[in-house]
C-alpha positions, 0 to 999 in steps of 0.5 A: 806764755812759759805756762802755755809752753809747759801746758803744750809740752805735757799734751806732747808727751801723753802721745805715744810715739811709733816706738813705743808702739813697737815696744809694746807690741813686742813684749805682748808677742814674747808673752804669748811665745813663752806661753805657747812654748809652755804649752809645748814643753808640756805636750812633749813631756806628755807624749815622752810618758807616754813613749815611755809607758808604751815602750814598757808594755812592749817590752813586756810583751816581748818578755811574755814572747819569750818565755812562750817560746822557751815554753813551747821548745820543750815537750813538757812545758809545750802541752801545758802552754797549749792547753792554756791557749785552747781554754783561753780560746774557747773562753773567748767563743763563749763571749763571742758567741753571746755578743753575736746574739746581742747583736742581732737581738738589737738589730732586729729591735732597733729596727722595729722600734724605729718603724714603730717610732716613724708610725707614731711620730706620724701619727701625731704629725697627721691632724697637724697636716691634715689641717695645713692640706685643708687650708691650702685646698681652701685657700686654693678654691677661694683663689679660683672664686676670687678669680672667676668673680674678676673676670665676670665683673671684667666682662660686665664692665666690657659690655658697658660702652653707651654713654647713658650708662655711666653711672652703671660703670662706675659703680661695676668698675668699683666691684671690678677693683673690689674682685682685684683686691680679693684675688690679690689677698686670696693669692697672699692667702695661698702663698701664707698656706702653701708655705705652712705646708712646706714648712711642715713637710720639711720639718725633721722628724724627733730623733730616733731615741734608741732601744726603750728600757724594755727592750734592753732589759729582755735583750739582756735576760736572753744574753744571760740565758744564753750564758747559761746554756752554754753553761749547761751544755759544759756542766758535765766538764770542768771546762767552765771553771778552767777556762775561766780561771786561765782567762784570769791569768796572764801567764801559761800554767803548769797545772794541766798535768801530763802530756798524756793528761793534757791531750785528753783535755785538749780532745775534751775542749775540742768537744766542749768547742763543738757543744758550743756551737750546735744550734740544735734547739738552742731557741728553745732553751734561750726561751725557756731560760729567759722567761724563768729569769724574767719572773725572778730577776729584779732591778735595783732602781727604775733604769736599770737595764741588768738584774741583780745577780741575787735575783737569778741565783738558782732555788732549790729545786730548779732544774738548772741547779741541779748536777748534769749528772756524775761526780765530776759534773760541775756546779751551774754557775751564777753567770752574771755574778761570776761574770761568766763568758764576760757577761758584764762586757757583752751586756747593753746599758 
């Protein structure tokens, strides 16, 4: 009996009870709180780096802000300053100016590329539609036939009421169940193929998979031969290099000389601006460009979409590489070496 008691008394204590329960619960709830709160604590740290970043960038900003100003109180600093800003500015025409033409060379491609993408993808959907629309005009004539034989067995059995003609209705009563089973099944044999045409008309055509490899590949030579027409169109200044060397800096230089020297710069950027933008026989040279850069660029593996820059160096000779003429025409550069115009960005990969 004192062993039965003992035997009862350990069952007894392997039941939980409602506390502990509670407690367990309790300790798995302050497992997740400090969790969750270490996930908050690092997310504030975060954002408090971020805050501090974002404040130093502003502060600099306002620093930049302030010694433009400084710059442009005076008359000597101000020309520089303005100077500055107007290479910046045509700089950036440049680059806006060629990614305006990618924009519509891939526009107008995509466009054609996904007509040419619907045609084909319907070209291989038309056998398989084809054969479901020969399929449901069968299935739709064996229905019509299946039908027309009930309804002839359906009146022949109608006609046979004399009692000597008993044998004879049974038997046309057999081919009449016989016509019921085949319209049932001409029916099935319909809906099945009358389902295999909706399915195939609601399937989705493949995705569209974006500009092919040649498209961007000539997309991007004419980029490049654009870059260089401005070039050529700038070739007779220095404005190339010094706008690009004023892109390149983040704070005004003093290098434009006079106020005299910078007013005479100023009126020739302006002339550089208004080159920039003369549409006159501008296709003609794109193409003309392109086609030379699409017999002498090479790409160093199979998806590249942009030429090495060594392919398109200008041989002796060509007519590109040559001055515009006078002493201080500047050289044509490398566009996608020197990244000219920002090239790299404008580019489709």
């Amino acid at each position: 009996m004192p062993q039965l008691g003992f035997l009862k008394l350990n069952v007894g204590q392997a039941d939980a009870t409602p506390d502990e329960h509670r407690v367990v619960a309790l300790f798995r709830n302050r497992a997740e709180l400090k969790k969750a709160y270490g996930e908050l604590q690092e997310e504030i740290y975060r954002l408090k780096d971020r805050i501090k970043q974002q404040e130093g960038a502003t502060q600099r900003v306002q620093e930049m802000l302030a010694a433009l100003e400084a710059r442009l109180a005076l008359s000597d600093t101000a020309y520089p300053a303005l100077v500055f800003y107007q290479l910046r500015g045509l700089w950036q025409g440049g680059r806006e100016l060629i990614e305006q033409f990618v924009a519509d060379l891939s526009r107008q491609q995509d466009e054609r590329e996904r007509r040419l993408h619907l045609a084909e993808c319907n070209r291989r959907r038309f056998p398989r539609r084809q054969e479901a629309e020969n399929a449901l005009r069968h299935a739709e004539g064996e229905l019509a036939a299946a039908r027309q034989r009930a309804v002839e067995a359906g009146a022949a059995r109608a006609r046979l009421t004399r009692f000597w003609q008993y044998f004879v209705r049974r038997r046309t009563e057999r081919a009449l169940s016989a016509a019921h089973a085949a319209v049932a099944a001409a029916e099935q044999a319909l809906t099945t193929a009358r389902a295999a045409m909706e399915a195939l008309e609601a399937e989705p055509l493949p995705e569209f998979p974006g500009l092919s490899l040649e498209a961007r590949r000539a997309i991007n030579l004419a980029a490049i031969a654009y870059a260089e027409v401005l070039c050529a169109r700038l070739a007779k200044t220095p404005l190339v290099t010094l706008a690009k060397e004023a892109t390149a800096r983040r704070e005004v230089s003093d290098e434009y000389g006079s106020r005299a020297e910078c007013e005479a710069l100023m009126g020739e950027i302006a002339r550089g601006r208004t080159l920039l933008h003369d549409r006159a026989n501008i296709a003609q040279e794109i193409r003309a460009r392109t086609e030379r850069l699409r017999q002498s660029g090479r790409y160093r593996a199979p998806a590249d979409t942009v030429p090495t820059a060594e392919s398109l160096a200008f041989s002796e000779g060509d007519a590109l590489s040559g001055h515009a003429g006078g002493a201080a025409a500047a050289r044509m550069p490398n566009v996608l070496a020197e990244d000219t115009w920002d090239l790299f960005r404008v580019l489709l990969r």
